[in-house]
N, C-alpha and C positions, 0 to 999 in steps of 0.2 A: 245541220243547223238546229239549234234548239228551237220548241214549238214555243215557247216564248214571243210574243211580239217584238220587233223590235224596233227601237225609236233614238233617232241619233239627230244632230244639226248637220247644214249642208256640210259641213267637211269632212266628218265622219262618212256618212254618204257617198262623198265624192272619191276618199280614197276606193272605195268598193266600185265605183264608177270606171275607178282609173286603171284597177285593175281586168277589170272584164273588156274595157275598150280597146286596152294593149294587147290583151289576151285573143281576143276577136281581129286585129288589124294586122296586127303582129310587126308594128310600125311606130318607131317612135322621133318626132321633131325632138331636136336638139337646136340651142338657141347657137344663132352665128356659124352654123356649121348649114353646107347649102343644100342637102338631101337628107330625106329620114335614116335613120338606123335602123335594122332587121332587128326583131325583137325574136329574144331564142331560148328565152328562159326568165321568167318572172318567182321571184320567191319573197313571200309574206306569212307573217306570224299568223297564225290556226291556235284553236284553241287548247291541241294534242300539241304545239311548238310549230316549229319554221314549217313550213310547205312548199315544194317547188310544182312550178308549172309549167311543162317543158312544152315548147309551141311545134306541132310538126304541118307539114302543107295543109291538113284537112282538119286535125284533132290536135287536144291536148289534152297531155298526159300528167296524172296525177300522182305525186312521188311517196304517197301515203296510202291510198286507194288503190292505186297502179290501175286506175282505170281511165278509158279514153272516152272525155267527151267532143261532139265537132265545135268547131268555134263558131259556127254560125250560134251553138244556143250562146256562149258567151255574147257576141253581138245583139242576138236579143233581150238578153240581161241587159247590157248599157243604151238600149236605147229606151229600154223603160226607166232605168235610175236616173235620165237625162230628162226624162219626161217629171218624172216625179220629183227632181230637185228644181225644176225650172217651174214648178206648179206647186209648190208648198201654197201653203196657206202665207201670206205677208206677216212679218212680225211674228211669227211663231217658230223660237227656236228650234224645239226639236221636234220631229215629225217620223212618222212610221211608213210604211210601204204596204201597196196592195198583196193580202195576202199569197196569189198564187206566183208575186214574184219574190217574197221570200221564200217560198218553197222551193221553186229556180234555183235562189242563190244558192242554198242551201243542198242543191245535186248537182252542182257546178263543183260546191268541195269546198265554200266559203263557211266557216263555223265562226269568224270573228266579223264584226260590222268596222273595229278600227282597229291598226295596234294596239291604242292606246297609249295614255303620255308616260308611263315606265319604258316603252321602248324607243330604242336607241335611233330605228329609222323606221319608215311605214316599207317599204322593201326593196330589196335588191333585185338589177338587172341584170343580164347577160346577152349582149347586144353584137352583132356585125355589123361594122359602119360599111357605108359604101363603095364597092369596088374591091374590097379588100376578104380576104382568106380568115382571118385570126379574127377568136373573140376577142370582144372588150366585157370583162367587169362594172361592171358601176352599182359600187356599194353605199349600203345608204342613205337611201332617197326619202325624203320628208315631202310628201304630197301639202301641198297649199292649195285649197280650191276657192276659188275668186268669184263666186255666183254668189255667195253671202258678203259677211262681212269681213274685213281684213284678215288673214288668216293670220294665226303667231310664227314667228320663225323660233323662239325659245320663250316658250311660258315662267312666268313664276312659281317656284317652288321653293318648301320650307328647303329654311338654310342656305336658299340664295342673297336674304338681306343683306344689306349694303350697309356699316358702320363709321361712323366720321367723327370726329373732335371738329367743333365750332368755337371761337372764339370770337364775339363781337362786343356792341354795346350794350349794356343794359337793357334799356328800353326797346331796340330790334329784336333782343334774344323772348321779350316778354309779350310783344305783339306777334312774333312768329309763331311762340308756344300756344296763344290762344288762338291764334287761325289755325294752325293743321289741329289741336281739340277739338277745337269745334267743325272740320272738316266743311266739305261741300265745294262750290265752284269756286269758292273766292280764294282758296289754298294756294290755286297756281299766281295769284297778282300777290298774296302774301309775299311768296316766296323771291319775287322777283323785287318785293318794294325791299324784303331784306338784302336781298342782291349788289344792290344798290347802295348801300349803309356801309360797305365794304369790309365785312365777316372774312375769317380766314377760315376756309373749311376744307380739314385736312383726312382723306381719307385711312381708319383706324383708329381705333381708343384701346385704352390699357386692356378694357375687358377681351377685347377685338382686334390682335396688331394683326391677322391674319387676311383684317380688312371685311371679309365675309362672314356670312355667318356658323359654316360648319367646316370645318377640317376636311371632311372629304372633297367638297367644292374645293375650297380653296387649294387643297391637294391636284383635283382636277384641272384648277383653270394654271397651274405653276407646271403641270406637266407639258403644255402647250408654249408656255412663256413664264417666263421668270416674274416679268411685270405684269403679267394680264390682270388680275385680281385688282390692281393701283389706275390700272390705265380703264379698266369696267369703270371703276366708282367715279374718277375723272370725269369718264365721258359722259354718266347719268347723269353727276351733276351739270353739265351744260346742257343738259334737256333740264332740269327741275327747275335751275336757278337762272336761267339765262336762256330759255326759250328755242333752244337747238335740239328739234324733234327727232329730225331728220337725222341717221345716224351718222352720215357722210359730214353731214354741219356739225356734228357733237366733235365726231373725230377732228376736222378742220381747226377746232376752236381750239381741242387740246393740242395738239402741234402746234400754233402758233404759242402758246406759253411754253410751249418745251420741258414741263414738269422733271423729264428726263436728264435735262441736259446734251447738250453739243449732237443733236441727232434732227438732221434733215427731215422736212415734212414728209417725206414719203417712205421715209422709215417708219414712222406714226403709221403711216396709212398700212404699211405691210404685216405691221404687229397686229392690229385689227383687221385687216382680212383674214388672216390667219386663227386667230379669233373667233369672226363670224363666218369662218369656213365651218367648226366645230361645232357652232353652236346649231348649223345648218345640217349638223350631222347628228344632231342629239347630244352632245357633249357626254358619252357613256363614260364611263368609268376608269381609272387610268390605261395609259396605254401608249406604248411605241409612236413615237409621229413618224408618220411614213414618206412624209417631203411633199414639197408643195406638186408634184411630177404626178402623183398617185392617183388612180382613177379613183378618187373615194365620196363619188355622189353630188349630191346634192339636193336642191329643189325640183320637184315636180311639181309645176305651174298647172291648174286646171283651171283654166281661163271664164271668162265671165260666160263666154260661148261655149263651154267646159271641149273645146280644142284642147289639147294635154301637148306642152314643149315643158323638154328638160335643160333647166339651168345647172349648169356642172359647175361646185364647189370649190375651183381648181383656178390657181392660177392664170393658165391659158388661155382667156378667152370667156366666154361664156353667161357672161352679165357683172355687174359688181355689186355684190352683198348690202355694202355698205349704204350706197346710193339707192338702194330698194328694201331699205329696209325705215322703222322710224320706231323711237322710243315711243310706250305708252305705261302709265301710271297705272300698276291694278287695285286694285279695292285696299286700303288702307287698315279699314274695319277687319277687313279679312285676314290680312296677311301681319296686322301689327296687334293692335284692337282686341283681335280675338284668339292671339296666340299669345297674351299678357303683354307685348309691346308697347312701348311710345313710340310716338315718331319723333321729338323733342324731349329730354331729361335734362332741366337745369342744374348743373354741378354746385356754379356757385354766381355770382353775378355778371359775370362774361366770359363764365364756359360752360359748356355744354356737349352733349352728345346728340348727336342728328341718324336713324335708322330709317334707309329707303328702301321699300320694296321698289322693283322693275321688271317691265317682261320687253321685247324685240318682237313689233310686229312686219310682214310684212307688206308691202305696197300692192296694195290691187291694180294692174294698168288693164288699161282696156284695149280689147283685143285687134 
């Protein structure tokens, strides 16, 4: 670990948390399934690359160092990160740790505080479920920790922009443009008085038929689904324009219009989980879809009581995405503003182009 101080917000935190407690217990709740998993192998990105940490009755073993430390020091690692995330200071996002337990982390074999939002997942398990002989895989896990504030299940990033052709009124297109300029709280009742005025807003413009705003996105989200890219901007606009936060109620809304045509609501629902399976995975890079069957991760939930249950990405069981998750608006300024953006460009007097940023946070429950 570098002699550097280091200073992260609780999530960051909490993944390093999640790691030393699995590490220490060797024990992991899965949700809907009625006994923990034996934990038999945890692997997380280090700052020399991946790192595995192989759990054995007393020690583990480090696949970089090839040294064995007991798990008891990992257990006393997490029960100081628990103390220190549970005692930050109020209202102060990021906060640093008592020296002698970074040094700890740091002969544990920890050299990173987070992945970080380049990487695809915070890390991968290898697990025995109950009863049973054979490893389980579960790759991919994005740590959520729920002691702050709502964790993101997929943040905003350049080239995620959302592009639309508007067609309204006059005067709607002209009171819309100087509410989101002029930004602040009143954008979200703008948008809804425009709503109302009944605008045709079509996701894609000439500059944008991709819909999105980079090729490789849009590349990514069509390797998953054909439609995904049409059915995303869809679904944000029932969060922007019509007050469907909630991603379950966004999806709901879009199904009932059927944008698609001749396809049952829970076809809607299946393309979107499928969807926010990936997005629960990091949505990395192109790549093979491996079917809905595949143990390919998910959420690692660190609860408000920072208790750790895994929510698995999958099909089967496990929680539904959708329904725990909720659109939220990111900084405007930021992501439109300050990259030369508008969020509204008047063509000509009843058309326009409309540009959203969006990120998928999601839902804190309580434990």
């Amino acid at each position: 670990m570098s002699d550097k101080e280091w200073s992260g917000n609780v999530g960051e935190w909490g993944e390093l948390y999640a790691a030393c407690e699995l590490l220490a217990t060797g024990a992991l709740s899965i949700a809907e399934r009625p006994a923990p998993y034996q934990v038999l192998e945890l692997e997380r990105p280090e700052q020399h690359g991946l790192t595995s940490y192989t759990l054995g009755d007393l020690d583990v073993t480090n696949s970089v160092t090839g040294s064995s430390i007991p798990r008891s020091e990992y257990s006393r690692a997490a029960i100081q990160l628990k103390q220190a995330i549970q005692t930050k200071t109020a209202g102060k996002r990021a906060f640093g740790v008592a020296k002698d337990l970074q040094v700890l982390l740091g002969t544990l074999g920890f050299t990173k505080l987070s992945a970080g939002s380049a990487a695809s997942s915070d890390l991968h398990l290898e697990l025995l479920s109950p009863g049973e002989l054979e490893r389980v895989q579960l790759k991919g896990y994005s740590i959520k920790t729920e002691a702050g504030a709502a964790p993101t299940l997929y943040n905003m990033s350049s080239g995620r922009d959302l592009h639309y052709s508007v067609t309204a009124e006059p005067a709607a297109l002209i009171a819309l443009n100087e509410a989101l300029t002029r930004g602040g709280k009143g954008r979200q009742d703008a948008m809804a008085t425009f709503a109302a005025s009944g605008p045709l807003i079509e996701p894609g413009t000439d500059a944008y038929p991709q819909i999105v705003g980079s090729e490789d996105f849009n590349s990514n989200l069509r390797s998953i689904d054909g439609d995904a890219p049409r059915l995303l901007a869809l679904a944000v606009l029932e969060y922007y324009f019509h007050g469907a936060r909630r991603c379950s109620d966004a999806v709901s809304a879009v199904a009932h219009k059927n944008p698609l045509g001749n396809l049952k609501p829970h076809v809607y629902h299946l393309k979107y989980s499928q969807l926010w399976r990936e997005f629960a995975l990091g949505l990395p890079g192109i790549k093979e879809f491996t079917g809905y069957g595949a143990n390919q991760g998910g959420i690692l939930r660190v609860k408000a009581d920072l208790s750790i249950e895994a929510v698995p990405a999958t099909r089967e069981g496990g929680g539904d995405l959708l329904s725990n998750t909720v659109f939220d608006a990111p900084s405007f300024k930021r992501w439109l503003t300050g990259k030369g953006l508008k969020a509204l460009t008047i063509v000509d007097s009843s058309h326009a182009t409309l540009i959203l940023p969006w990120q998928i946070r999601w839902i804190s429950q309580k434990s």
